[in-house]
C-alpha positions as CSV (number, residue, x, y, z in Angstrom):
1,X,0.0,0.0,0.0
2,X,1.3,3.3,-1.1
3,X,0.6,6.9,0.8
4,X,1.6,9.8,-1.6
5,X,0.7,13.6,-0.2
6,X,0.5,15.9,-3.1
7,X,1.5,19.4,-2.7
8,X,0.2,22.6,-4.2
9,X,3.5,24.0,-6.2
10,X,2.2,27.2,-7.2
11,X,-0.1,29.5,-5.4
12,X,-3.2,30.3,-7.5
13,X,-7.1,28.8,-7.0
14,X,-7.8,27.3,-3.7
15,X,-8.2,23.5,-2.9
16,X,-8.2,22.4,-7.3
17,X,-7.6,19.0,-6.2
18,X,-11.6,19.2,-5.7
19,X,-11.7,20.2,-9.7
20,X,-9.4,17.8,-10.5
21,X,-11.2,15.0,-8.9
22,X,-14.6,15.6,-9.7
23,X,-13.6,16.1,-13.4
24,X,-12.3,12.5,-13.2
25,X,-15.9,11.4,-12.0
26,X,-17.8,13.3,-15.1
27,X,-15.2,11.6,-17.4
28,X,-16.8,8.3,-16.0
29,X,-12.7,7.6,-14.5
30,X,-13.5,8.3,-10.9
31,X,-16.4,7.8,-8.5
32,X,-17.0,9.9,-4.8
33,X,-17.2,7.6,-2.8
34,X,-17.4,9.4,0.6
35,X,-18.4,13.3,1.2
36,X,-17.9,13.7,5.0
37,X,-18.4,16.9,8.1
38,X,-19.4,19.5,5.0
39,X,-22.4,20.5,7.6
40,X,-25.9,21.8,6.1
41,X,-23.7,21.2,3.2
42,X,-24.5,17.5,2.6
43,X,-28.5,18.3,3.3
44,X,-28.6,19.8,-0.4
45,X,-29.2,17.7,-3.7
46,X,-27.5,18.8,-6.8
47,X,-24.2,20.2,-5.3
48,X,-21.7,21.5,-7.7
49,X,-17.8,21.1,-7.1
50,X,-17.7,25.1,-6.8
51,X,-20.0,24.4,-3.6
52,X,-17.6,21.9,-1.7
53,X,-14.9,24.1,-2.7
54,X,-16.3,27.4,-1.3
55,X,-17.3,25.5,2.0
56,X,-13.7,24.7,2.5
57,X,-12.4,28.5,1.9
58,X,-14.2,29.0,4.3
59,X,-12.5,27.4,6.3
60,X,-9.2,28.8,4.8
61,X,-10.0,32.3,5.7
62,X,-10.2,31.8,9.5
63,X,-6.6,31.3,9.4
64,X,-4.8,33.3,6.3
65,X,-1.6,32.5,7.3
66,X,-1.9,29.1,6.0
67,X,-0.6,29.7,2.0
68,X,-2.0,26.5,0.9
69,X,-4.9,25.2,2.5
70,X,-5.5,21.8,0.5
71,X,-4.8,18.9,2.1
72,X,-4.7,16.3,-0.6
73,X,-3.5,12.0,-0.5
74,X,-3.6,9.3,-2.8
75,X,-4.0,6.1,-1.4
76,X,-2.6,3.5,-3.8
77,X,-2.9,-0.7,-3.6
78,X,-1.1,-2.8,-6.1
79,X,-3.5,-3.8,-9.0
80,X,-6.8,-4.4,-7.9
81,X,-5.7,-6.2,-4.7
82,X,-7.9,-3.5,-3.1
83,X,-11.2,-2.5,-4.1
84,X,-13.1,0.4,-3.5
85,X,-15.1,-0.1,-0.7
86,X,-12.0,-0.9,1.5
87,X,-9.7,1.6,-0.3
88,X,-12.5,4.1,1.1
89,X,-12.5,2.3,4.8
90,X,-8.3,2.0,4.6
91,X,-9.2,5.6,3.6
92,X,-11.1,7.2,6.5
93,X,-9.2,5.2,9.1
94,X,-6.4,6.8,8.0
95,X,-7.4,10.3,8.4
96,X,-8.7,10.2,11.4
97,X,-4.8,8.8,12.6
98,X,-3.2,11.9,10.7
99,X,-5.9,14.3,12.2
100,X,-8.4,15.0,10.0
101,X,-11.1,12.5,10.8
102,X,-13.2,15.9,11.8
103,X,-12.0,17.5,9.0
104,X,-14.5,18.0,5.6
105,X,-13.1,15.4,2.8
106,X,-13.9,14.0,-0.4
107,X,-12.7,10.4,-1.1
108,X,-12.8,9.6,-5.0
109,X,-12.0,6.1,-6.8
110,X,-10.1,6.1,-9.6
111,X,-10.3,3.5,-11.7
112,X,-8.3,4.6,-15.2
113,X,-5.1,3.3,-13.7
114,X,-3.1,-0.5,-13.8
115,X,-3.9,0.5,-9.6
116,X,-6.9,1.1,-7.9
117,X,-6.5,4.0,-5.4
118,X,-8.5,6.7,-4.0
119,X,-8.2,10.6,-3.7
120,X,-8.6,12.0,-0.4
121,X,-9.6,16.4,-0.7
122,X,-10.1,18.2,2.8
123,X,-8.5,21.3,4.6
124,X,-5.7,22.0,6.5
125,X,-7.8,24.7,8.4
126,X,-9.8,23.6,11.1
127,X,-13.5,25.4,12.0
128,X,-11.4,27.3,15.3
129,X,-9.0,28.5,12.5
130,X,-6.4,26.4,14.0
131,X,-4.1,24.5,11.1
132,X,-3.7,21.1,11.2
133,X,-0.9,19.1,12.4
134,X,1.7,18.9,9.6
135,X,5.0,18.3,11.4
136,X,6.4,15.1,10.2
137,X,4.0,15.0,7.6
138,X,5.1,12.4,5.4
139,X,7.0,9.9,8.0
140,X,4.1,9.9,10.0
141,X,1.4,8.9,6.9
142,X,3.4,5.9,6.4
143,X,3.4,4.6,10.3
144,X,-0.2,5.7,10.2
145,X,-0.9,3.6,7.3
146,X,1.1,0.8,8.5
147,X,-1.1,0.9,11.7
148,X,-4.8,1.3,9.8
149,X,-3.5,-1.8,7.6
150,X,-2.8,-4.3,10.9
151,X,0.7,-4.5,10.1
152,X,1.7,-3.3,13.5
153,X,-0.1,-5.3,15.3
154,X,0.2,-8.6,13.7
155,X,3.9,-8.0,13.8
156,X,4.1,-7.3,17.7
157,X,3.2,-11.3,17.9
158,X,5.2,-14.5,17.7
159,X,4.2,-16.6,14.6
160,X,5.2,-19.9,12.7
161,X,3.5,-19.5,9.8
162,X,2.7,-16.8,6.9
163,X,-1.3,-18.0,7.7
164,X,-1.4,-17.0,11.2
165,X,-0.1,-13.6,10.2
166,X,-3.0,-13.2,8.0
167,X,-5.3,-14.9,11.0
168,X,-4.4,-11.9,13.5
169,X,-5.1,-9.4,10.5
170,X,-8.4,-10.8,10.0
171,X,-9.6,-11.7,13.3
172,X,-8.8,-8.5,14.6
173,X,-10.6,-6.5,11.6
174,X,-7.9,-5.0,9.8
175,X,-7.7,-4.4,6.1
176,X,-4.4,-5.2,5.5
177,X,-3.8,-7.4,2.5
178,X,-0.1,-6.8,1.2
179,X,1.9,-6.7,4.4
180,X,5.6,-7.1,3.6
181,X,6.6,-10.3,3.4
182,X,10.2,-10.1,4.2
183,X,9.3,-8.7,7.7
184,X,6.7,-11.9,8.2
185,X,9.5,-14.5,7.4
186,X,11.9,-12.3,10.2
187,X,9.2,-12.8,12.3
188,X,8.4,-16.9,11.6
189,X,12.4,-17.2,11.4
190,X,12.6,-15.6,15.3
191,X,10.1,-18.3,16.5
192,X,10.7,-20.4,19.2
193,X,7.8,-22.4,21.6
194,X,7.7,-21.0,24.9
195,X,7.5,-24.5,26.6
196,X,6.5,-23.0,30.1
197,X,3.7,-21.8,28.4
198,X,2.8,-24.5,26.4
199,X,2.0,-26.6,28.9
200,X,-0.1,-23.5,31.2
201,X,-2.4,-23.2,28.3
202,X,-2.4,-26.9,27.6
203,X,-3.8,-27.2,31.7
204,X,-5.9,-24.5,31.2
205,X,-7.5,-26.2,28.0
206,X,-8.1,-29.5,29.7
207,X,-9.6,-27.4,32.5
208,X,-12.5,-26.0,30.5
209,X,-12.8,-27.9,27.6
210,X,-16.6,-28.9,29.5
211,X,-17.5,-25.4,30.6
212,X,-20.5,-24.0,28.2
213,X,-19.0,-21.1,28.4
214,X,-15.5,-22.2,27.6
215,X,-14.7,-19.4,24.5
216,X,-15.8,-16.3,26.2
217,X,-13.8,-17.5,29.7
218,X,-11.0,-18.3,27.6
219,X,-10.7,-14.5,26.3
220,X,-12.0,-12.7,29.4
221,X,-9.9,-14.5,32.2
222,X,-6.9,-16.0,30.2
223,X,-6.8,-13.5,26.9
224,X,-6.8,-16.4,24.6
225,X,-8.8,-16.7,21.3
226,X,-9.4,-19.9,19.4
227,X,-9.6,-20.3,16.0
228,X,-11.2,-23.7,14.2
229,X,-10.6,-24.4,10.9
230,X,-13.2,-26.5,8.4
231,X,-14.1,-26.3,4.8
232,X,-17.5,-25.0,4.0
233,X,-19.9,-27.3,5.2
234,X,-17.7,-29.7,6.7
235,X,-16.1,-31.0,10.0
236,X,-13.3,-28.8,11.4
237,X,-10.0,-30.5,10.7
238,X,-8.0,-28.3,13.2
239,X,-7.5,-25.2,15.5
240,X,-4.8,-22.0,16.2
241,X,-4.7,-20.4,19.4
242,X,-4.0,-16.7,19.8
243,X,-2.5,-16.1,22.9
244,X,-3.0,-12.3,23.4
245,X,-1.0,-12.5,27.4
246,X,2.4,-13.6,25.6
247,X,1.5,-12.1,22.3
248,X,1.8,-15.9,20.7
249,X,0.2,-17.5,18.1
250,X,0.2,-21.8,18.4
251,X,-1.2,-24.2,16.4
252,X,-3.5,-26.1,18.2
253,X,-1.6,-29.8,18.0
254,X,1.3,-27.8,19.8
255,X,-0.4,-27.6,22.8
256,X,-3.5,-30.4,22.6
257,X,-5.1,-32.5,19.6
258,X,-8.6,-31.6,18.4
259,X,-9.7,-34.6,19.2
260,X,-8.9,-34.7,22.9
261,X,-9.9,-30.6,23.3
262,X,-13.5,-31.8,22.0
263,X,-13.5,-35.0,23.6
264,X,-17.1,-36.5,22.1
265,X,-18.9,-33.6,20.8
266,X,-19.7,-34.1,16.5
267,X,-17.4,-31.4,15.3
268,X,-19.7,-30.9,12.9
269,X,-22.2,-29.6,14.9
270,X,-19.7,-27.8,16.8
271,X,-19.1,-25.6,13.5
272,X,-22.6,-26.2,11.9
273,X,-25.2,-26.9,14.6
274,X,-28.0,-24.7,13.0
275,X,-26.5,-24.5,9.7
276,X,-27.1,-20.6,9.9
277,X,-24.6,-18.6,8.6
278,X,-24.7,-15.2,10.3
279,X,-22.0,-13.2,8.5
280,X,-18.9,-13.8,6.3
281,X,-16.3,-15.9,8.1
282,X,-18.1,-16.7,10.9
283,X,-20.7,-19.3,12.4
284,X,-23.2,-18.2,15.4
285,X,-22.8,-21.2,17.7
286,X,-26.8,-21.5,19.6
287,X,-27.6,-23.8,22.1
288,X,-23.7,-24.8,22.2
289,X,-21.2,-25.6,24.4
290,X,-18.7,-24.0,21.8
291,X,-20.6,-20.7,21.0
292,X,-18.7,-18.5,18.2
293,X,-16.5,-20.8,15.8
294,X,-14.5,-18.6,13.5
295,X,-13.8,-20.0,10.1
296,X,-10.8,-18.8,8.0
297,X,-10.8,-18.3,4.5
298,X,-6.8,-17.5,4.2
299,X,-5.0,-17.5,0.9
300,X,-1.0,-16.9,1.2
301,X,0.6,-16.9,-2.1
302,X,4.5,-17.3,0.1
303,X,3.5,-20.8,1.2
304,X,5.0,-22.6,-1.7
305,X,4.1,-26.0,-1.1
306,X,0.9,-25.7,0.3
307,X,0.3,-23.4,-3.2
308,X,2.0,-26.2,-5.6
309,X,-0.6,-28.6,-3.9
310,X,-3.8,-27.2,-2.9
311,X,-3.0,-23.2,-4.4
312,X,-5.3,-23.2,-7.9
313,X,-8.2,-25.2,-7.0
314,X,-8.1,-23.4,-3.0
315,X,-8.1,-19.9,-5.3
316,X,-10.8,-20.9,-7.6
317,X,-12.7,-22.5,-4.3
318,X,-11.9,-19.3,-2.0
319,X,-11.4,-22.0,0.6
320,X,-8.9,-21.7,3.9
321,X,-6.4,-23.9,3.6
322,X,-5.1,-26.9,5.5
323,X,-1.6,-27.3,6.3
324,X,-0.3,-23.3,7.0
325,X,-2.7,-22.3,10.0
């Protein structure tokens, strides 16, 4: 993911990156996506560029000192990795980290490029006339970007595998979807089991493996998530843990078998037991000892072998796979 800040060069008409942008939606090449904080603004049908333009002069003139009031970003994903709808959520997230979340913007999709990206348009001008922080400006769009995307977080936690990188991305929301891969294999290259703790979570496993309750007790009391794994429809084949205490990720046979953590229940009704599904990626366990089962749908293009084995028909399938969690 690329973060570009684009500067006026030469003084002349306030905030054109509004122009600019809105010409590319007229040519059919762009499409607004967001219009945000323009006030009584937004309540008016028909708005013309010239009117989100003279809303943020507006702004501009409480604080003349400020040359050049635009405040304007591309955010840029590699081919069409990214598509609109989260370009525009990477988007917002990412003002709001560099200070303008408040702020009056215009996100536009462009889609005349190899990339999809979007155009972010707002003011450097606050409404108490007070500018905007800009020290740092460009260092500090990167970091912020790094942060929006997950890649900080996934990268504060112990990992084996590329997958679990991508588990910790998705089970904690983020967007992220080209994290750099040289830093994940640093990361799985640094690995080493933490025996001590190993065989604490294996006790504390065996201790509530019967409790009804045993997910949400798990993540309240002992910050640990678990993650089961099953092709659509079928029985879960296997499990991650996500120990968020030593900031460790396991896979579930390093610290107990499915088998034994399950003891007799069907493990297909442990994933499926109302066949419901409630939203993407994720079964609503009812009437369950197990009650939220989250299944993975993980595609890493690193893992060779699982890719030379599974990769074509697990890409045309969109299914997790089976041998990287």
């Amino acid at each position: 993911m690329i973060v570009k800040l684009l500067y006026q060069q030469k003084s002349g008409a306030l905030f054109p990156g509004v122009r600019y942008n809105t010409n590319k939606v007229d040519r059919n090449k762009g499409e607004l996506m967001k219009v945000a904080n323009f006030g009584v603004l937004q309540g008016f049908s028909n708005l013309r560029p010239q009117d989100y333009v003279n809303y943020l002069k507006t702004l501009a003139a409480l604080n003349p000192a400020v040359k050049k009031p635009q405040f304007h970003a591309v955010i840029s994903g590699k081919g069409h990795l990214y598509d609109k709808a989260r370009l525009t959520a990477i988007a917002e997230n990412w003002l709001k980290e560099m200070g303008y979340g408040r702020q009056p913007y215009l996100i536009i999709y462009h889609k005349d490029t190899e990339n999809n990206h979007v155009h972010i348009v707002s003011s450097r001008v606050d409404r108490k006339g007070e500018k905007i922080n800009s020290a740092y400006e460009k260092i500090r769009s990167q970091k912020n970007m790094s942060k929006v995307l997950g890649y900080e977080y996934a990268s504060a936690y112990r990992i084996s595998t590329k997958a679990q990188y991508f588990m910790l991305l998705e089970q904690a929301g983020f967007a992220g979807l080209d994290p750099d891969h040289k830093r994940i294999e640093d990361c799985i290259a640094a690995y080493k089991p933490d025996v001590d703790r190993i065989k604490a979570l294996r006790e504390v496993l065996l201790g509530l493996r019967d409790e009804k309750e045993m997910l949400p007790v798990l993540k309240d009391q002992h910050s640990v998530e678990l993650l089961f794994h099953a092709a659509e429809g079928k029985q879960p084949y296997g499990y991650t843990i996500i120990d968020h205490q030593s900031l460790t990720v396991y896979k579930g046979s390093e610290v107990l078998g499915l088998k034994e953590l399950l003891g007799d229940r069907d493990r297909n009704q442990v994933i499926f037991p109302n066949r419901e599904l409630k939203e993407p990626g994720m079964q609503q366990i009812s009437n369950n000892p197990l009650r939220t089962i989250h299944v993975q749908s993980i595609w890493i293009a690193g893992d060779v072998d699982d890719q030379q084995i599974h990769g074509m028909r697990r890409r045309r399938q969109r299914k997790a796979r089976t041998n990287t969690r």
